[in-house]
C-alpha positions as CSV (number, residue, x, y, z in Angstrom):
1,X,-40.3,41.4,23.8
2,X,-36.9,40.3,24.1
3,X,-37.1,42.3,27.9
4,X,-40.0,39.4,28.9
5,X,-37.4,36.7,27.5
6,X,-34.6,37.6,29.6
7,X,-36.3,38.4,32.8
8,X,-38.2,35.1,32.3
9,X,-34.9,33.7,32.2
10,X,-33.8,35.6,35.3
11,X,-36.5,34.0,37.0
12,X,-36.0,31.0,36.1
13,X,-32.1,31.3,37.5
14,X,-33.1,32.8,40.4
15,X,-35.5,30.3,41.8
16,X,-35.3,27.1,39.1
17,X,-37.2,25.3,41.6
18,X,-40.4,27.6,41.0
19,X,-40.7,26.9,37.3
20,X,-40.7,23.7,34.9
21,X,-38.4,22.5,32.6
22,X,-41.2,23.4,29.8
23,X,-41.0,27.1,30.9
24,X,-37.1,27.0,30.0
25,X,-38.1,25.0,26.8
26,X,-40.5,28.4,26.0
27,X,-38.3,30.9,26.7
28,X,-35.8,29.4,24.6
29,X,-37.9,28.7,21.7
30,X,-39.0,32.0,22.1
31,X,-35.7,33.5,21.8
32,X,-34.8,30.7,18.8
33,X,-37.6,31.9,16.9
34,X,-37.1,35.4,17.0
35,X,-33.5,34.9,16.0
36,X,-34.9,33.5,13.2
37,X,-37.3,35.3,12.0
38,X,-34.6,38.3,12.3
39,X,-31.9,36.2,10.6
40,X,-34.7,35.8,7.5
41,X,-35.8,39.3,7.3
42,X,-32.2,39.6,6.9
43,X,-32.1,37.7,4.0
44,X,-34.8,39.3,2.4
45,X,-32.8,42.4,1.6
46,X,-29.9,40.3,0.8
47,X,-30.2,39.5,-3.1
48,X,-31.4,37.1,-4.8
49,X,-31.1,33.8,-2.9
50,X,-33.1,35.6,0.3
51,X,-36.1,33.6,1.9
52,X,-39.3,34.4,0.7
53,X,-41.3,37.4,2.8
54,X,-43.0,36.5,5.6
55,X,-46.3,38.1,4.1
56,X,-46.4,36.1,1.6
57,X,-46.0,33.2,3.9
58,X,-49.1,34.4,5.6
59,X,-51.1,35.1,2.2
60,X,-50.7,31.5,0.8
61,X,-51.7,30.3,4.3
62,X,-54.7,32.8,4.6
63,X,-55.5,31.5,0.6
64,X,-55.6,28.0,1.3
65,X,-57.5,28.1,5.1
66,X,-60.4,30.1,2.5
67,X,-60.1,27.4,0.0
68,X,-60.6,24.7,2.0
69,X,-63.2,25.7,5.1
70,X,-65.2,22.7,3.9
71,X,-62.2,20.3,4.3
72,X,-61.1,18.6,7.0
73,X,-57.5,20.4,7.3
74,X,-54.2,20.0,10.0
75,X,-52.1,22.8,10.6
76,X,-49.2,20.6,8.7
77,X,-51.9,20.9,6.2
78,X,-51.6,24.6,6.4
79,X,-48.0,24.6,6.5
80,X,-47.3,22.4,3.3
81,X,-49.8,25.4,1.5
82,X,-47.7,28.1,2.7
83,X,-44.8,26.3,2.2
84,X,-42.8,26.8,5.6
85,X,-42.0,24.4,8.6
86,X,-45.2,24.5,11.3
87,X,-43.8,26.0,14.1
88,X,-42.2,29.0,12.2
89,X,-45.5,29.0,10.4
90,X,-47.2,29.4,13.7
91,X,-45.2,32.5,14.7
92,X,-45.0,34.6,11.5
93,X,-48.6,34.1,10.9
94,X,-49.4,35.3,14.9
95,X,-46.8,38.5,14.1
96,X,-49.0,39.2,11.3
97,X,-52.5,38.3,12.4
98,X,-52.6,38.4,16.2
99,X,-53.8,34.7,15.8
100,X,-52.7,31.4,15.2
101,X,-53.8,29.7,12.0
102,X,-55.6,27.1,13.9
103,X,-57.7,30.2,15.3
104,X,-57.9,31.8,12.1
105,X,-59.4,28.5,10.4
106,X,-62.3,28.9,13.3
107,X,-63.0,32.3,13.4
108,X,-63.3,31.7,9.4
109,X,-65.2,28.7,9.7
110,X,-67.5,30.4,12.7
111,X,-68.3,33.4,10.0
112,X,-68.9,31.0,7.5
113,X,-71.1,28.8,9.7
114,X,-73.3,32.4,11.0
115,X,-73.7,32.7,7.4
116,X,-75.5,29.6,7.0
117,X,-77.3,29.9,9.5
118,X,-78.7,33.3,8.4
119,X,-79.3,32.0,4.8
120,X,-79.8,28.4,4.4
121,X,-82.1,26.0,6.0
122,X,-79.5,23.6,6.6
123,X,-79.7,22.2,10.1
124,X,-76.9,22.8,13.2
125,X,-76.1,19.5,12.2
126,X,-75.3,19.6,8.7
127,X,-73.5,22.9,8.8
128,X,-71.6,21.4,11.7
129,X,-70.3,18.5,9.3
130,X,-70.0,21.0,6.4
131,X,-67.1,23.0,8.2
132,X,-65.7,19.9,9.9
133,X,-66.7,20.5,13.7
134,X,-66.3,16.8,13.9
135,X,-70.2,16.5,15.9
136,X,-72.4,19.1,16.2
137,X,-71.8,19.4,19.5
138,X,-67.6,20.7,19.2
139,X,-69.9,23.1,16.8
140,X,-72.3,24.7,19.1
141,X,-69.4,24.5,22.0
142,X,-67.3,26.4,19.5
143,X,-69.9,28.2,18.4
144,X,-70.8,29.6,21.9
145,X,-67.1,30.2,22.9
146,X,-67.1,33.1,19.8
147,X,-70.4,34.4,19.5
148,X,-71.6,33.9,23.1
149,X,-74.7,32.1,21.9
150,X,-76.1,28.6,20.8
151,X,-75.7,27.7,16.5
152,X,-79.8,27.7,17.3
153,X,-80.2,30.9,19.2
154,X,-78.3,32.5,16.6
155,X,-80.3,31.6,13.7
156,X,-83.8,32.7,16.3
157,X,-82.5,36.9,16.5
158,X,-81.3,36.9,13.3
């Protein structure tokens, strides 16, 4: 990984005017990040004033996004739960889950949602609102995106 950060930064010496001032900003928070995220894994084995372990981290944010799939919720929201500043929060949860917790909190709410639709009689429309899709239509366009099929097609061949 840290081989894609520095020939990204060769790149972006090499020819600056073929890449943006936000592809510097990347690489370097990037390479800020891992630092770190070393620098606290560090300080996990150092005694006892060390940082809390990043799995735990991504429990309490796991715990909370399950608690609350009903609730309107921010990633600050998410964050405050798991008590760690968002962007680190970001990153250790995508070491840890391949995801971010944004895409966790809809894949959840998606599985969820195909469970309603399997067993309840609630419309698209109501289960929609009930996981906080905003309108049923950021539901079935969210819906589609995961599943590869309408909220109503879904609940037809199951």
């Amino acid at each position: 990984k840290l081989d894609r950060i520095q020939s990204g930064l060769l790149a972006l010496f090499q020819a600056p005017q073929m890449h943006s001032r936000l592809t510097a900003e990347a690489l370097a928070n990037d390479a800020i990040m891992r630092a770190i995220l070393r620098w606290s894994s560090i300080g996990n084995r150092l005694g006892p004033t060390r940082f809390q372990n990043e799995d735990e981290v991504v429990r309490r944010a796991i715990s909370f996004i399950h608690d609350n799939l009903t609730r309107s919720i921010s990633l600050p929201d998410i964050a405050r739960a798991a008590e760690r500043d968002t962007t680190i929060l970001v990153h250790v949860f995508k070491l840890a889950t391949g995801r971010t917790p944004y895409a966790y909190l809809l894949d959840c709410r998606i599985a969820a949602a195909k469970h309603d639709l399997r067993n309840t009689e609630l419309s698209v429309a109501s289960i929609a609102r009930r996981y906080s899709f905003g309108s049923p239509s950021h539901f079935a366009t969210t819906f589609r995106k995961s599943t590869g099929t309408s909220p109503t097609a879904y609940r037809r061949n199951t």
